[in-house]
C-alpha positions in Angstrom: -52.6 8.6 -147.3 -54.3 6.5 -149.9 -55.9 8.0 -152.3 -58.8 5.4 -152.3 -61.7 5.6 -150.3 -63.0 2.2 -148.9 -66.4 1.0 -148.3 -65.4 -1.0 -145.3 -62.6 -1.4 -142.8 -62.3 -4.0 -140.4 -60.4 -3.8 -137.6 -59.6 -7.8 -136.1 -58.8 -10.7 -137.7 -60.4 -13.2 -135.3 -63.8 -14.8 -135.5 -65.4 -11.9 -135.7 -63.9 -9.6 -138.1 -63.3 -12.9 -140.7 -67.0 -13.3 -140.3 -67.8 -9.9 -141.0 -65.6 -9.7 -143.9 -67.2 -13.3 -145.6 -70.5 -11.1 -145.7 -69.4 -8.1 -146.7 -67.4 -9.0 -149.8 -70.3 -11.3 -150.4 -71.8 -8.0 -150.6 -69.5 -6.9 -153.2 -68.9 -3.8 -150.5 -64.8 -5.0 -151.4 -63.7 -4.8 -147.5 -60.2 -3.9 -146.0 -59.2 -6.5 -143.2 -56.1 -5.1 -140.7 -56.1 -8.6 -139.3 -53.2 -7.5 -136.8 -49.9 -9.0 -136.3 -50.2 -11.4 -135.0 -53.0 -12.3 -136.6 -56.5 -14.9 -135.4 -56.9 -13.7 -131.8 -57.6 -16.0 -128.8 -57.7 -19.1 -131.3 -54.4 -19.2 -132.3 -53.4 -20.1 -128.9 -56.0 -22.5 -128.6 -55.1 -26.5 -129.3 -58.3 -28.4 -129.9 -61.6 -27.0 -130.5 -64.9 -29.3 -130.6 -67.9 -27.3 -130.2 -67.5 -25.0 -133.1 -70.1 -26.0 -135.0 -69.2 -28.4 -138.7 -66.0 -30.0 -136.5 -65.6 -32.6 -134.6 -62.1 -31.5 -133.4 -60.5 -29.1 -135.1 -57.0 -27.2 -134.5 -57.3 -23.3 -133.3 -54.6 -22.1 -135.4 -56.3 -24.1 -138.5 -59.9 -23.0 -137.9 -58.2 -19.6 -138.8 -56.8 -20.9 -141.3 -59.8 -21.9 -142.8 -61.5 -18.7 -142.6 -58.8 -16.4 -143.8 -59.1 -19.0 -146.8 -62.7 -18.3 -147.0 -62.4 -14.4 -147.5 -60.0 -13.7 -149.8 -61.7 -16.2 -151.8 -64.2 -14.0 -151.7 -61.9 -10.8 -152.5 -61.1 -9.5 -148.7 -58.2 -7.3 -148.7 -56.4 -8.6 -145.7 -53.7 -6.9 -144.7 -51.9 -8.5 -141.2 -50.5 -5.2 -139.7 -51.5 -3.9 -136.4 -53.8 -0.2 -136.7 -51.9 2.1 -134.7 -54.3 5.5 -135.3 -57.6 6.0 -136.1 -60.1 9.0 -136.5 -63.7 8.7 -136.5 -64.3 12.3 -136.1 -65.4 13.1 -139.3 -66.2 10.9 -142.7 -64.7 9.7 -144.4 -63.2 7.8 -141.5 -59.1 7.2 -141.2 -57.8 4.6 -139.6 -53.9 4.9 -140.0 -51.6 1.3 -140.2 -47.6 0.6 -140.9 -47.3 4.1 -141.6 -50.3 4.5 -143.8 -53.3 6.0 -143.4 -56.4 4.6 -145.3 -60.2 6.3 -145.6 -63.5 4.4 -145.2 -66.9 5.1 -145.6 -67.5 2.4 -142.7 -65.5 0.3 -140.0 -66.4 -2.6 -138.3 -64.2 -2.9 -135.2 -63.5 -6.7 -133.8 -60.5 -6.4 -132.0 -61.5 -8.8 -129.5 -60.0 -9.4 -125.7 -56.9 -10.6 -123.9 -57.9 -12.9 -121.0 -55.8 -11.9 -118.1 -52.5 -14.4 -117.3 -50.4 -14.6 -113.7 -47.6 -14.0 -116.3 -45.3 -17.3 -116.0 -43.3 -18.6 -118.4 -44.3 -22.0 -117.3 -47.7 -20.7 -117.7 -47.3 -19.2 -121.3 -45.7 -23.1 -122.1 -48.1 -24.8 -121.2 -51.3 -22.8 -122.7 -53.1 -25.0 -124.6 -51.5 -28.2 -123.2 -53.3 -28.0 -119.4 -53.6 -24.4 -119.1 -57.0 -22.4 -120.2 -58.4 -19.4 -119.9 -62.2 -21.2 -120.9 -63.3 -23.7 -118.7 -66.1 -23.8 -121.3 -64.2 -24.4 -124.5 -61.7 -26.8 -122.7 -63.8 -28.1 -119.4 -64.5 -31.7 -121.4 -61.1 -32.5 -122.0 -60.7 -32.7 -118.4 -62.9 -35.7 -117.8 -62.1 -38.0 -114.3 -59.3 -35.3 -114.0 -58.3 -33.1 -111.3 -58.0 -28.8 -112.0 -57.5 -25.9 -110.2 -59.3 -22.8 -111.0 -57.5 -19.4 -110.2 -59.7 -16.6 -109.0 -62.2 -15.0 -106.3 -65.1 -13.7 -108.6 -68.2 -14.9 -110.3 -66.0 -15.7 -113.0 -64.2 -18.0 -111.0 -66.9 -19.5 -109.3 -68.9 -19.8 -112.7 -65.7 -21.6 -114.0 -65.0 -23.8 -110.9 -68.8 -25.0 -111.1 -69.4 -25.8 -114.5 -65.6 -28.2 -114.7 -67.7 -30.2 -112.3 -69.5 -31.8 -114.8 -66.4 -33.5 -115.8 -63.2 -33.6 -113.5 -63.1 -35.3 -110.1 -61.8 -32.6 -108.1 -61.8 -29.1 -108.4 -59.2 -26.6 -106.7 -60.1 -23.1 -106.4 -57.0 -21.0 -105.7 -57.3 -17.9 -104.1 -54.7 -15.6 -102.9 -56.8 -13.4 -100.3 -58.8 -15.2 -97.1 -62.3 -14.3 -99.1 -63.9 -14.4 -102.6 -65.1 -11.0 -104.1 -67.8 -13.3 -106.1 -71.5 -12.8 -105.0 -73.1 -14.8 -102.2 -75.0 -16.8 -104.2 -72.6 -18.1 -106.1 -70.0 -18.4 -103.4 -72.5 -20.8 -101.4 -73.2 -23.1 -104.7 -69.0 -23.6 -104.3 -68.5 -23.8 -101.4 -71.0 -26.6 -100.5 -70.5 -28.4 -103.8 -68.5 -31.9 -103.0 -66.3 -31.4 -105.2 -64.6 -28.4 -105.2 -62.4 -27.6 -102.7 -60.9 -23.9 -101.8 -57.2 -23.4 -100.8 -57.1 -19.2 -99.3 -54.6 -17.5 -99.2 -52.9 -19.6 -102.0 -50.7 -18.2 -104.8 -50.1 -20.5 -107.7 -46.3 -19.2 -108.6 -45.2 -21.9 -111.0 -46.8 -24.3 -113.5 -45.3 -27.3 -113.6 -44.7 -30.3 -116.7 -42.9 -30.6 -119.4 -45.6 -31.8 -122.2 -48.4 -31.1 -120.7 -49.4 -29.6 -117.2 -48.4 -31.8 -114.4 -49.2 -29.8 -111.1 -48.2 -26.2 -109.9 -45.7 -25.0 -107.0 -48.1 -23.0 -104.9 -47.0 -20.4 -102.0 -48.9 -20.5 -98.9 -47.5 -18.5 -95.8 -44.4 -17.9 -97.6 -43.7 -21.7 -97.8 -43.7 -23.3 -101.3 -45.3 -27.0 -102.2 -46.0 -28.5 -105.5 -49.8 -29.4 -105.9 -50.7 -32.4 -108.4 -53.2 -31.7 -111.3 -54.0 -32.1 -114.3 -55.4 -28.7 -115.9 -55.7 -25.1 -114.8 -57.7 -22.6 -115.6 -57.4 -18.7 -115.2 -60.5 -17.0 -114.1 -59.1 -13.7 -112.6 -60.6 -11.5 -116.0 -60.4 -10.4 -119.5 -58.9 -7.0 -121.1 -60.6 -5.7 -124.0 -58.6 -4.5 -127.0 -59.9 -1.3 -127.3 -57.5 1.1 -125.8 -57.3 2.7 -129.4 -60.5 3.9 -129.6 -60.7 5.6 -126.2 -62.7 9.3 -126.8 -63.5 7.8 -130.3 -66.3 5.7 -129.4 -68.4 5.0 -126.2 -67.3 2.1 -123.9 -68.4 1.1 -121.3 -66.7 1.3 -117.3 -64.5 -1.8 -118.1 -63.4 -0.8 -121.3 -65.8 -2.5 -123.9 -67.7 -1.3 -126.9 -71.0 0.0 -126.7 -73.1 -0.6 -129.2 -76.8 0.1 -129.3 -78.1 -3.4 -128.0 -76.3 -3.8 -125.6 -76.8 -0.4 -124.5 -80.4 -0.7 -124.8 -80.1 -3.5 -122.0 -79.5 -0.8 -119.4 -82.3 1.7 -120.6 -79.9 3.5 -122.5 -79.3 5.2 -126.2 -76.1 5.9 -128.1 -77.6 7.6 -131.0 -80.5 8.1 -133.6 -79.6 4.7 -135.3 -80.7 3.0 -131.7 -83.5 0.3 -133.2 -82.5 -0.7 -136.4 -78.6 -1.4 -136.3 -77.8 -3.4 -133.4 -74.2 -3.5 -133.9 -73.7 0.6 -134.3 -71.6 2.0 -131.6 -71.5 5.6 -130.1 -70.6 6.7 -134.0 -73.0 6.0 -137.4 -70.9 4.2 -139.5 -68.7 2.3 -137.3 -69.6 -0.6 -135.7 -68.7 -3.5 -133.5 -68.6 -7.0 -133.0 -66.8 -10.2 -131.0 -64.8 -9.9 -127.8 -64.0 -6.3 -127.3 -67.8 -5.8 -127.2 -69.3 -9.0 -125.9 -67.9 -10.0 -122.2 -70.9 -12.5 -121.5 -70.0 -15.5 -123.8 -66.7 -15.1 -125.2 -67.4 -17.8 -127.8 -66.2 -18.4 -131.1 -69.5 -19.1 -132.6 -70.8 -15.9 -130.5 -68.3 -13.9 -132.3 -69.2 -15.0 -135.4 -72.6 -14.6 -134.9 -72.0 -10.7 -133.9 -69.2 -10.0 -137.2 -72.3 -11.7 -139.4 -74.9 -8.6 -137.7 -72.4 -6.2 -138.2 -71.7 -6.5 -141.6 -75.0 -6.5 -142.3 -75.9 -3.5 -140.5 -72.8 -2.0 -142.4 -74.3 -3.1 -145.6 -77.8 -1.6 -144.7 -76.3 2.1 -143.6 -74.0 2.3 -146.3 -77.4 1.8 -148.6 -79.1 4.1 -146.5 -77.0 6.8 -146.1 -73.6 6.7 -148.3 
């Protein structure tokens, strides 16, 4: 154990918890980042990135770049180990990495999400070079091209629609002989021109070398390979937040709580309900980005909720430290 005590720990090195720790070192609150190992999230395994705002294209890995850059210029601590214990049960708060366990007046946890893969290797070779979890963050490179979407859900359906806009044809791929999705979403695909469903289809290999080039696909237990040029997962997201399981409140799919979005469903984690947004089921510790947020799943959304958070960190720790 450290003898220190910390203002602030944050838990994530992604969008989020870089964003969080620019404003609270600007804050001269001195934060701790466990940026995890390894470190940047989601981007890191994205290739280009044009709608972050301030970049016309930009690398993944080097947008993290960038912002790791940005706070330990500031002063953030960043430390990229993986937090393997922590214990809000009583202040001030430990949170325990490589072997060490370090005390905080306040986290800020932003250990984002893990979209769910089919688990190829051709798959994982191909990510960011034809194969995307965001139809949203890589639909437009796809324009006059053709995709297949993987999934049943709204998710799926919400992807399938919106690559529309640019590719020629759309493939749904579906392994059962109906989609799980609502009906109103299931009719706006299935009478759109150009998406096309193949049931009781199981994508088993991602083919290409460079860059995605089709798929092998297993349909009554006879194999062909399919032409495309992109596909995209839609079959769900895990959050990272099996840590904090009977630490803080989360929700039935495993996401964070905190007080707005509780307050969508009528409902109240604590006293500190209308004035820190951010605050989870415990005052003091708070939560931002992907682990909590499984609407948008944005970059700029994350940053946008590690900025809130570390000012609602900044506000309690006035308040009440």
């Amino acid at each position: 154990m450290t003898d220190k005590i910390e203002n602030v720990l944050i838990i994530g090195g992604g969008p989020a918890g870089l964003a969080a720790a620019v404003y609270t070192a600007r804050a001269d609150l001195s934060p701790m980042m466990f940026a995890g190992a390894p470190y940047g999230g989601q981007l890191m395994l994205t290739s280009d990135v044009e709608n972050y705002p301030g970049f016309a294209s930009i690398l993944g890995p080097e947008l993290i770049e960038k912002m790791r850059e940005q706070v330990k210029h500031f002063g953030t601590k960043v430390l990229d180990q993986n937090v393997t214990k922590v214990d809000f049960s009583q202040t001030p708060f430990k949170v325990t990495a490589g072997n060490v366990e370090y005390r905080s007046r306040a986290v800020i946890i932003a250990t984002g999400a893990q979209a769910i893969w089919l688990g190829l290797p051709s798959e994982t070779k191909l990510r960011g070079k034809g194969v995307s979890a965001c139809a949203t963050c890589d639909g437009f490179f796809f324009k006059e091209k053709i995709v297949g979407v993987v999934g049943g859900g709204d998710s799926a359906m919400e992807e399938a629609l919106f690559l529309t806009k640019f590719a020629t044809e759309v493939h749904i791929f579906h392994r059962r002989d109906a989609f799980r999705a609502s009906k109103i979403m299931q009719d706006r695909v299935l009478s759109h021109p150009k998406i096309k469903v193949m049931w009781n289809t199981e994508v088993t290999e991602v083919l290409g070398d460079q860059k995605v080039e089709g798929v092998k696909l297993k349909i009554a237990n006879k194999e062909s390979d399919f032409k495309l040029d992109g596909l995209f997962l839609a079959i769900g997201h895990t959050p990272d937040t099996e840590l904090f399981k009977g630490q803080v409140e989360l929700d039935e799919k495993g996401y964070m709580l905190t007080t707005a979005i509780a307050a969508l469903s009528g409902k109240k984690l604590n006293k500190l309900d209308s004035k820190y947004q951010t605050a989870t089921s415990v005052p003091g510790v708070f939560a931002a980005g992907d682990n909590v947020d499984h609407t948008y799943r944005q970059a700029g959304t994350a940053v946008g909720m590690g900025i809130s958070a570390a000012l609602d960190t900044e506000r309690w720790l006035e308040e009440n430290i």
